[in-house]
Structure formats: C-alpha cells, structure tokens
LUMNUSE-119571 format. One line per 8 residues: number of its first residue (from 1); for each residue x, y, z of C-alpha. Coordinates in steps of 0.1 Angstrom, whole numbers, padded with zeros to 4 digits. Example, Ala and Ser with C-alpha at 12.3 -4.5 7.8 and 13.67 -1.06 7.14 Angstrom:
REM residues 2
1> 0123/-0045/0078 | 0137/-0011/0071 .
REM end
This chain:
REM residues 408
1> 0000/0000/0000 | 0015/0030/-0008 | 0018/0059/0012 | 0017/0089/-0016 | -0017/0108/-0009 | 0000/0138/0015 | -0041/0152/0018 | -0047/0115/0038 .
9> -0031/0107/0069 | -0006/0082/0068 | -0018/0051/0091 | 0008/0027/0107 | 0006/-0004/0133 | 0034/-0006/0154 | 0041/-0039/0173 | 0071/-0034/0202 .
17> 0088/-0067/0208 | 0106/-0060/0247 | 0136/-0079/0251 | 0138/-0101/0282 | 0118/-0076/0308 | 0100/-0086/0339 | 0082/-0049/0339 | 0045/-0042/0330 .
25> 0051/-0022/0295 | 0038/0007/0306 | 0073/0013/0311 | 0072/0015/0276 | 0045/0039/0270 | 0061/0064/0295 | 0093/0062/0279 | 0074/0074/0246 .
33> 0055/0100/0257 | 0086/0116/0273 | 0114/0107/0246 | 0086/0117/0219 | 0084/0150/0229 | 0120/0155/0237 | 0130/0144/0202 | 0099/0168/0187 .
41> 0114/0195/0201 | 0146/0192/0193 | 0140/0178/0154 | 0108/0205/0152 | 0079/0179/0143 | 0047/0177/0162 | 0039/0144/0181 | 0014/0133/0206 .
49> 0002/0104/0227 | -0032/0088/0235 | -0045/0060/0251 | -0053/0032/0233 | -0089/0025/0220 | -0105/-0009/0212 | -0091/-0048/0224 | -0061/-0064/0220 .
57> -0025/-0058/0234 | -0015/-0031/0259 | -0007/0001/0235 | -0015/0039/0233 | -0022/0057/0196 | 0000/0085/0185 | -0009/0112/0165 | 0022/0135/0147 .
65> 0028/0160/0121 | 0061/0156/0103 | 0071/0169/0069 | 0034/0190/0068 | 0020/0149/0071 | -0004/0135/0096 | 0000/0105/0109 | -0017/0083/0131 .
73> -0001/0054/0145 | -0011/0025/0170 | 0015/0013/0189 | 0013/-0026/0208 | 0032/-0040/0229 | 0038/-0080/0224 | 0039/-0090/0260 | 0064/-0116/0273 .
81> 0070/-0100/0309 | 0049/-0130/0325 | 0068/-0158/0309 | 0103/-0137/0319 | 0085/-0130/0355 | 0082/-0170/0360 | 0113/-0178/0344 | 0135/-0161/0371 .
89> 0150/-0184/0400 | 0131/-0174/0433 | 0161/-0182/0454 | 0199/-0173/0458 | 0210/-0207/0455 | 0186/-0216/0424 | 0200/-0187/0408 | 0240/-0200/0414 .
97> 0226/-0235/0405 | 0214/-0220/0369 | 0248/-0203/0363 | 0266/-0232/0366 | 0246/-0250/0344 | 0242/-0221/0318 | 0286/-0218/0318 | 0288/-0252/0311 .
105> 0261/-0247/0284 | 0283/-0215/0265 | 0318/-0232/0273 | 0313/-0270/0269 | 0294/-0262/0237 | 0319/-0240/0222 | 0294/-0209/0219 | 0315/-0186/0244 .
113> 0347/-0190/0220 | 0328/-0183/0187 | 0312/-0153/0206 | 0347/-0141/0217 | 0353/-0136/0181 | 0327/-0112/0183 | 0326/-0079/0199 | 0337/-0080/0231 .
121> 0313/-0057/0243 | 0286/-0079/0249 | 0308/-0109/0257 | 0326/-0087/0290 | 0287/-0086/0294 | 0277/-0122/0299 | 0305/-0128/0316 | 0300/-0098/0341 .
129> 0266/-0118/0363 | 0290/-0142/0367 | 0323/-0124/0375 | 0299/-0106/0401 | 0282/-0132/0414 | 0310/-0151/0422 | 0328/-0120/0436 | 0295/-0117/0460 .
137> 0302/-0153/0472 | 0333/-0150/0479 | 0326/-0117/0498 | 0299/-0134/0517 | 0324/-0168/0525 | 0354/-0140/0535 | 0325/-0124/0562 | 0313/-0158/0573 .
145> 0352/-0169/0584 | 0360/-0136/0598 | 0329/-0132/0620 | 0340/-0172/0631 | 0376/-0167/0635 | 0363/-0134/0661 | 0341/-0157/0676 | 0368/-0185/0681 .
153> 0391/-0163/0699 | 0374/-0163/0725 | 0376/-0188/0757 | 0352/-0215/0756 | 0341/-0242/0728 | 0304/-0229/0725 | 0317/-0193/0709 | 0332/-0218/0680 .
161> 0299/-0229/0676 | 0286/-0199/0679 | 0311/-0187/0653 | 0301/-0210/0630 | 0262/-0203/0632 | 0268/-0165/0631 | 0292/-0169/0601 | 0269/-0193/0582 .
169> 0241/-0162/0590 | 0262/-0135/0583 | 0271/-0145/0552 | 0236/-0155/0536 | 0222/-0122/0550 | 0255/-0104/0526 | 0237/-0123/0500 | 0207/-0114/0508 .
177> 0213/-0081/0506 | 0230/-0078/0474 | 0200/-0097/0459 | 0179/-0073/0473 | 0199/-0042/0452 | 0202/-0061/0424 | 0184/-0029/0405 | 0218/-0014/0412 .
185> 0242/-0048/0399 | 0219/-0064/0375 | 0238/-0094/0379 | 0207/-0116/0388 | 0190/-0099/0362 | 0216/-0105/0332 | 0225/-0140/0347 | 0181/-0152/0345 .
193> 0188/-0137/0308 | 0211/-0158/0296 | 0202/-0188/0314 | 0165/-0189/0302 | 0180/-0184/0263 | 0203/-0212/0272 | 0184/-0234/0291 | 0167/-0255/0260 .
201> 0207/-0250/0242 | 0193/-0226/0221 | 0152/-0238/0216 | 0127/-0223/0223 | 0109/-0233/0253 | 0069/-0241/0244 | 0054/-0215/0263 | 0074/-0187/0245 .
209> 0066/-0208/0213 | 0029/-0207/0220 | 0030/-0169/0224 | 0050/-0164/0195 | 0020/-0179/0181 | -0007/-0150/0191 | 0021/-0124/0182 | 0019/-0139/0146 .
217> -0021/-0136/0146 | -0015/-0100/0160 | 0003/-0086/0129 | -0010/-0109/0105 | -0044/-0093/0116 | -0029/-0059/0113 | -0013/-0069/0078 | -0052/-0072/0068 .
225> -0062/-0036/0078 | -0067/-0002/0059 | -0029/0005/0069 | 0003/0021/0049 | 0023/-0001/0071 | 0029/-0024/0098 | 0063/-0023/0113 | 0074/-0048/0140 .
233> 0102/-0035/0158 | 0124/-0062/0183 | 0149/-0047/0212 | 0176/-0068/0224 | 0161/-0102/0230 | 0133/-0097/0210 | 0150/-0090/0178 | 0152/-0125/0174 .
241> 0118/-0135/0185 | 0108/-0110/0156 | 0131/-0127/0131 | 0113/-0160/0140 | 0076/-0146/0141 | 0080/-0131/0110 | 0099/-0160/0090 | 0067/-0178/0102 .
249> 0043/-0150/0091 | 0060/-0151/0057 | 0060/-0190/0050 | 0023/-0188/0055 | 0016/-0170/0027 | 0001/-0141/0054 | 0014/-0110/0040 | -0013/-0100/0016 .
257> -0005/-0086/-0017 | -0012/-0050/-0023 | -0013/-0048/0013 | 0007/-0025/0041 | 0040/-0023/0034 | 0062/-0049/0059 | 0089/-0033/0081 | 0113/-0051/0109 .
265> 0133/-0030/0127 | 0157/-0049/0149 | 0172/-0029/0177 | 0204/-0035/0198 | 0201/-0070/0187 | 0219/-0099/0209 | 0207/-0127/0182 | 0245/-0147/0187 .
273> 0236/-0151/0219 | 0213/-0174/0210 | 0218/-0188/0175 | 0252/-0196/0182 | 0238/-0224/0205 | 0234/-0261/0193 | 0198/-0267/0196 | 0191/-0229/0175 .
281> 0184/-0243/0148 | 0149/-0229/0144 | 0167/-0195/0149 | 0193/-0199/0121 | 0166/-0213/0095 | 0147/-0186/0102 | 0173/-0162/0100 | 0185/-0180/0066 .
289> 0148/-0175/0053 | 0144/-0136/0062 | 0173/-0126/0045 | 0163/-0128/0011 | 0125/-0123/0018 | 0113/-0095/-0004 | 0080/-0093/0018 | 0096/-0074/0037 .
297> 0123/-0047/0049 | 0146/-0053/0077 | 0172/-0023/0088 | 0190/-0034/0117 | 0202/-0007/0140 | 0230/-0005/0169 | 0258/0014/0183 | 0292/0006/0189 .
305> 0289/0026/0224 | 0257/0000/0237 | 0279/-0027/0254 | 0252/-0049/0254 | 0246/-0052/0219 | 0265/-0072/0191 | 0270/-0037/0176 | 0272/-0037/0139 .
313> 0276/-0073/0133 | 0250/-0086/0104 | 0227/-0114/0125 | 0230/-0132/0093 | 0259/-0136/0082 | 0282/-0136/0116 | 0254/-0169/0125 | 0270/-0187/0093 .
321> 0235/-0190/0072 | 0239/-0162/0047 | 0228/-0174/0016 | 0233/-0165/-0020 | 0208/-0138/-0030 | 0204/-0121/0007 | 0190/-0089/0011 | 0186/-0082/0050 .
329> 0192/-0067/0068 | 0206/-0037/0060 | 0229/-0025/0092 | 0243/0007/0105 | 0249/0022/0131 | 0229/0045/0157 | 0270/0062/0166 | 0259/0075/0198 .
337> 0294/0092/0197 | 0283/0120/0166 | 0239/0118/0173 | 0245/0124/0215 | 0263/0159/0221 | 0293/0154/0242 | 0278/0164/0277 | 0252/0144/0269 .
345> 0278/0114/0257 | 0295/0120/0293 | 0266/0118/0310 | 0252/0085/0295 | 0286/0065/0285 | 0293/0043/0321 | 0252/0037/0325 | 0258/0006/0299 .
353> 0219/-0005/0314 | 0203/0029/0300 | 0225/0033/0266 | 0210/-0004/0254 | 0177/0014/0258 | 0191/0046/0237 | 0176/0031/0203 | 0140/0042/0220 .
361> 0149/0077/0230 | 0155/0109/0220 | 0190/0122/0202 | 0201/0159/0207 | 0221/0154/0175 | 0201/0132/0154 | 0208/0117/0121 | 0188/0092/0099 .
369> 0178/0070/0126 | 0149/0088/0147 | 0129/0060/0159 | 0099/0087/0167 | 0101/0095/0125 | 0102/0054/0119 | 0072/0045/0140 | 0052/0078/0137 .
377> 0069/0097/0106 | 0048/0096/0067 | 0072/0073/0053 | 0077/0036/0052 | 0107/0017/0070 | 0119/0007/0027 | 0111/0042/0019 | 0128/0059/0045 .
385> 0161/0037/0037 | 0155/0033/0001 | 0186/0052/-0005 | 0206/0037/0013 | 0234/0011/-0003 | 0224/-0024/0011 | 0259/-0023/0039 | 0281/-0051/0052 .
393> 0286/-0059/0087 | 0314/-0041/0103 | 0322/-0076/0116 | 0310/-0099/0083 | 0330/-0132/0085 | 0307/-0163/0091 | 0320/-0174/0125 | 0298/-0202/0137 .
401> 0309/-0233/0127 | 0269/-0236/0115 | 0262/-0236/0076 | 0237/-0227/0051 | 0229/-0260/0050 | 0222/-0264/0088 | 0198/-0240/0088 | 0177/-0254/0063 .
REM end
C-alpha cells in the first residue's frame, strides 16, 4: 500500500517486541510520551500520545505531524514479561545452581569462544553476572570466616559454635542483601537472561513458542487492515523473536498482496547469543529465510557505544547462514558518539543498562535514525532507507561453525 496521498493521513501499526523484561510495559508507554516529545522538540515535528482505544494488546495511539504529514499510528506492545517474571530463580542458591549449568552450556558447547570472536562488548557482558556473582560469594564466605575466626578467639568451645552459626548467617544475610539491590548490579538480572536463552541450548521453550504464536495472529491481523504499514520493531532479545515470528508470518503466505507495506526493525540485537547455541536451529533457518524475503524490509540498527549489543555485526551472516541472494538486513549504526552531544555522551557512556535502551529515546544530535520519524513519521521503513546502499557488517566473516545448509 502506498503511502503517496500527503491530503490522507498516513496510518501505521506498530508492534514493540521488549527484550527479556519482567516490567509491566507501561514502562514503555512512559518512555514514549517523554522521549517523543523530547526528540519533537529538538527535530521541530509535532507528536502526541493517547491512550489506546478498542481490544487487544497493551498500546497507546499517536498522532504526529512531520514533513506538513499526519500520521496516526497504533503502537502494541507484544507482552512476554509474564513468561520472563516465572522464568526467574526465586532463590539465591537456584539462581547460582542456573549459572553453573548455563557456563557449562556457553563453554562445553563451544558458543562462548565463537562469541569471543565477536565484539567483546557484549561478551565482557555475559560474563559480568558471573564475575559478580561469584565476587558476592566469595565476599559473603570471607565475612562468614572472619565473623568465626572473632568468635573463636574467645575462651570457651560454644563461641566456635557460635562462630560457626553466626558466620553461616552473616554470610547468607550479605547475599541477601545484594539480591535485594540487584536494580543497582543487574547481575541476577543479566544472569536469569542468559540462562533462560540457554536453558533448551538454544530452543525455544513451548510456552514462549505458544505466544510467539498469538504475536503472529496480532500482525497478520494488522497486515489485513486499511494501513500504509505495519512495522514490527524487536529490542535486544526480541530482535530475534521477531526474526522467527515473521519467517513464520511469511512461509504462511500471510502478508497479503497489495497490502501494508512490511517493516522489521531490529534494535540492539543480541541474536549470537542465541543462535550460536546447538539446539538454534529454528533460529538460524529462520534467519537463513528472512534474509532474502522480499516481503519485507529489515534495517537493523546498533551502536558501537551500547555494550550490550553485538553492535554492527549482520545477524546473518556472523550466524553462518547467509545465503546466495540475501538482502537483510541492511545494518548501520545509531553512533551515539556523533547523534548524543558530548555532555550528553558524558553523562550517558558508564550507564551501559540505560545506553541499550538509547535506540528508543530521543537524540540531541540526530541523524537518519529517529525511531519517533520510523514509528510515527509519513514514510515507510523501505522508503525511509531506500537510499541507502544495502551495507556489510562491520564484523562480516561467518564465524559459527553452522552452515547454510544447517539452517535449512
């Protein structure tokens, strides 16, 4: 469907895939409303939010005026946070239990070394819940023997029992308490990650499968509506849950000719996280298939500066399924370095947590990526990049030891 009438507001659905987030998303609306308006009145657009009318998934509408265009855009929210909510370990030794098991998982399978190759960005990440969760044992063993060597210097065998009790206490309770500021470490956070990606080596577990499922049904339904477009868009983690809706999607014959135009915009992907695993091979073919769809248009955005991201490294390709003819996605970069002034650059570059969420705020120096002109601007995600050279990866070698073949 084309979006060339300028006297008829251009329409768009927008469906937000969260990456692995316990929080209710109306995180997410909050953090539009307030980046929206910061970036239309920096770029000198008009944009403003609503709350959502009619059934269906948690969203709000949004209504702008960009480039003397009107648009009007409903934005949805794919929810996940229950299945990441129940996922999560409920206790402190659970939790150590589940990084043992996900290390052997990355290192016995060969997937940390491959990743290695990688940027080592996100690598220092998944290595950090470990690093610090270890470091917090060891903290909580080194309090536990000094408050039992104290107690053992004094006279009389019941203070060494005592010592021992009290140790054994005061150590859990270190524990405890570094659990309980884990919004300040993240490391039980980022460890629950990893491990629930890792957990099937690299499959999907069923109940993610199954709501993968009612995602499909949301845009396919969408795909059948007076729309110009419908633009999926997948942070972190769920850039590849979008690559595998939508290489679903698209083998069912769902995206109607003559219909909205198809647009996946995948930010601050962590897709060799997973696909790198042995048991991913849904993931690769799925991959493998999306690259040379021409149902759709993928642009794949990221930033050298987001540590958490596999920054500029084609999903594709680096996964070892590329084929011959592929199209998608085309990368670049968000270069928070030249579209953040420098205070701001100083103010954001150590909070590594807030600069992976960068891709869905506002820029005080933007350049083509806006993601407030992407998901509420009057052009298409193919006809806002249809200028652009299709790019390689910074980082382009096939490094998996999967193939083309494997992924078929």
């Amino acid at each position: 469907m084309s979006s060339e009438r300028p006297d008829k507001p251009f329409r768009r659905r927008v469906f937000y895939i969260p990456g692995y987030d316990p929080i209710h998303p109306r995180r997410y609306r909050e953090l539009y409303r307030k980046e929206g308006a910061a970036q239309a009145a920096i770029s000198g657009y008009e944009i403003a939010l609503t709350g959502k009318t009619g059934s269906g998934p948690y969203g709000w509408d949004v209504r702008s005026v960009q480039d003397r265009r009107q648009v009007e855009a409903g934005v949805e929210v794919l929810v996940w946070s229950d299945i990441v909510r129940d996922s999560m370990s409920n206790t402190i030794a659970a939790t150590y239990l589940q990084m043992l098991r996900t290390a052997w998982i990355y290192v016995g399978s060969g997937t940390l070394w491959r990743l290695m190759r990688l940027r080592k960005g996100p690598v220092i990440a998944a290595l950090y819940p470990v690093v610090m969760l270890l470091g917090q044992l060891l903290l909580a063993i080194g309090l536990g023997w000094v408050v039992y060597r104290v107690a053992t210097l004094l006279p009389g065998g019941i203070f060494a029992l005592l010592g021992t009790v009290g140790g054994m206490a005061a150590g859990i309770a270190l524990l405890r308490w570094f659990r309980a500021r884990d919004g300040r470490f993240f490391a039980y956070y980022l460890m629950h990650d990893y491990a629930y990606s890792a957990q099937l080596r690299g499959a999907n577990p069923p109940a993610l499968e199954a709501r993968m499922g009612k995602f499909r049904a949301a845009i396919s339904a969408a795909l059948h509506t007076d729309v110009d477009e419908v633009l999926v868009v997948g942070h972190s983690s769920g850039a590849h849950l979008g690559v595998s809706v939508l290489a679903d999607l698209i083998r069912a014959g769902e995206v109607p000719v003559g219909g909205p135009s198809l647009g996946f915009l995948s930010l601050g992907q962590v897709v060799p996280m997973v696909s790198f695993l042995p048991r991913a091979q849904r993931l690769r073919a799925d991959l493998n298939a999306l690259s040379t769809s021409d149902a759709l248009a993928w642009v794949d955005v990221s930033a050298p500066g987001d540590g958490c991201a596999f920054a500029l490294c084609d999903p594709v390709t680096v996964s070892g399924v590329a084929p011959g003819g592929k199209r998608w996605p085309l990368v670049f970069s968000a270069a928070f370095t030249q579209t953040l002034s420098p205070a701001r650059w100083r103010a954001l570059r150590w909070r590594f947590f807030r600069l992976h969420f960068q891709y869905l705020c506002a820029f005080d120096r933007p350049g083509d990526y806006d993601y407030f002109r992407i998901t509420a601007g009057p052009l298409t995600l193919a006809e806002r990049y249809a200028t652009r050279a299709p790019s390689k990866s910074r980082i382009d070698v096939p490094v998996s030891k999967y193939t083309s073949m494997d992924a078929a």
